[in-house]
N, C-alpha and C positions, 0 to 999 in steps of 0.2 A: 578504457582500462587496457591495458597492454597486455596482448596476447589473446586477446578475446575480440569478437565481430558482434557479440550478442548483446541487447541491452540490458540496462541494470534496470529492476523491477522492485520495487519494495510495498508488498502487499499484509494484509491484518487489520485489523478491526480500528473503529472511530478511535483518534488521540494517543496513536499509539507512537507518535513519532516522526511518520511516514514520512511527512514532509522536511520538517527539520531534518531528518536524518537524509534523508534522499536530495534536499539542495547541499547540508556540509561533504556530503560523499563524492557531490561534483564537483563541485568548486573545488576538493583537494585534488580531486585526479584529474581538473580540465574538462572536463564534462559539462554536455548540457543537459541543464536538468528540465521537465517539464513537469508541473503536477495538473494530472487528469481533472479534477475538478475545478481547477482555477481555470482550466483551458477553459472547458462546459458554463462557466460562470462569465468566463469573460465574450462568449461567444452568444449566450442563450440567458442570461441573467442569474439572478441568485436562488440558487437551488431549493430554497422554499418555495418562492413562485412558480419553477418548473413541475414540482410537486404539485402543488396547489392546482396548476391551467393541466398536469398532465399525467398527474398522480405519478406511482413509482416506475409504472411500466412505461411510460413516457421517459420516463428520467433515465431508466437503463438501455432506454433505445438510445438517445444521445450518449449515453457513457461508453454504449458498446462502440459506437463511432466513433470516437474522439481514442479510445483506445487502441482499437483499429488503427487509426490515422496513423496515430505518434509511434505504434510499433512500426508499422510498413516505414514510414517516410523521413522516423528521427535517426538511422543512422549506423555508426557504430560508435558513435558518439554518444549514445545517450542513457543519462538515467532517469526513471518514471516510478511517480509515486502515484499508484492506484486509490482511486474512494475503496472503504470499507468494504463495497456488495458489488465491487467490479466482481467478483470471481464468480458471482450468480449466474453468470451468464457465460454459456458453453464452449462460444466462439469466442473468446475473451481467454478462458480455462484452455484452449488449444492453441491459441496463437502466442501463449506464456510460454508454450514449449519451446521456440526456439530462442528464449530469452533466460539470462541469469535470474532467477527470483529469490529476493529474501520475503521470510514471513519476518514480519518486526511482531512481537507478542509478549503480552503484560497482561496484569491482572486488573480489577474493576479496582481496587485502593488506588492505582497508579494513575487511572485514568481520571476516575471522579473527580477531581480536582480540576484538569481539563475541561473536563464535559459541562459541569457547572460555569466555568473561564469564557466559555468559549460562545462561539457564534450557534445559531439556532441550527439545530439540525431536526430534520422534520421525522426520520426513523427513529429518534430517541423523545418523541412524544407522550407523555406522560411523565412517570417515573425514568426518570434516565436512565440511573445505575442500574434498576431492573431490566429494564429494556436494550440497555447496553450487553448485560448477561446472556439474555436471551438469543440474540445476534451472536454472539458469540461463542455459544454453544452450537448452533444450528452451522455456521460459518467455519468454522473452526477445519473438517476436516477439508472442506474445499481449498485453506489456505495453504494445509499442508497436501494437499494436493497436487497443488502446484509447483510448492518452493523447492529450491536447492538449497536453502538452509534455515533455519529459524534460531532467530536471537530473540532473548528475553530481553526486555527493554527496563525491565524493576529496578530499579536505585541505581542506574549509567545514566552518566551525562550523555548527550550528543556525543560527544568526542569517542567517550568509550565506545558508545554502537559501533560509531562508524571506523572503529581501530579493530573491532569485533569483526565487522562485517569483513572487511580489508583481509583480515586473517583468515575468514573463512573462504572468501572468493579463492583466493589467493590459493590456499592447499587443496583445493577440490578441485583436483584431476579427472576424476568420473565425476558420473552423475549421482554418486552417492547424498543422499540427503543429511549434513549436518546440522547437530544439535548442541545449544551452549545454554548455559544459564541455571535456572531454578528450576532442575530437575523435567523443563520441555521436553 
């Protein structure tokens, strides 16, 4: 991104976009993009087995590595799209600081649909959409937390996020934290 050394971060809860929105954000601006849990997947297997052989706390020892890693060593080139419960983890929530971060944030209507779509995710066991809430409540301030802006993700395409996001990078001069959307 031009005029900035810091990477792009797009963090928020399961199916909210992350990744779509964080590989169209790089490819438009030349960016490389890396997503945190396909590293961990392509590295360590599929993140139910990691679960499975090493439960959660196994799994956020790997994520906080691979997090680590791709912030230290990706650049100023780079945009990163975090798993859902990267922000659980302290060292993770401090090393976000010297990085641009968007919260991407949506409602459980937006998601569900997804989460049902989608590949097995071993946190949303059970009831999903419940369990999805749930995370999401408890998670929520940690994302705002972190970010420098949060966009609501509810009825935008791709394109629009990432014309959203662009606009917001873009006019946040300080570190003020902006807000757009349904009332975030």
């Amino acid at each position: 991104m031009p005029g900035t050394l810091s990477p792009v971060v797009f963090t928020g809860p399961m199916a909210t976009g992350k990744t779509a929105v964080g590989r169209s954000f790089a490819a438009r601006r030349g960016l490389t993009f890396v997503d945190t849990d396909r590293r961990i997947t392509q590295r360590h297997g599929p993140i139910p087995s990691i679960f499975e052989a090493e439960g959660e706390d196994g799994f956020r020892r790997l994520e906080a590595d691979v997090v680590r890693e791709v912030l230290a060593g990706g650049g100023p080139g780079v945009v990163v799209s975090l798993g859902g419960g990267a922000v659980l983890n302290a060292g993770t929530r401090a090393l976000l600081k010297a990085a641009r971060v968007v919260f991407l944030d949506a409602d459980l209507a937006t998601v569900l649909p997804r989460l049902n779509a989608g590949a097995s995710r071993p946190m949303l066991a059970g009831d999903a959409g419940e369990r999805w809430a749930t995370l999401y409540e408890q998670r929520r301030p940690l994302y705002l937390e972190v970010a420098e802006c949060v966009v609501d993700t509810r009825g935008r395409t791709v394109r629009q996020v990432v014309d959203e996001v662009e606009r917001m990078l873009g006019l946040n001069d300080s570190n003020e934290r902006r807000t757009t959307g349904h009332g975030t």
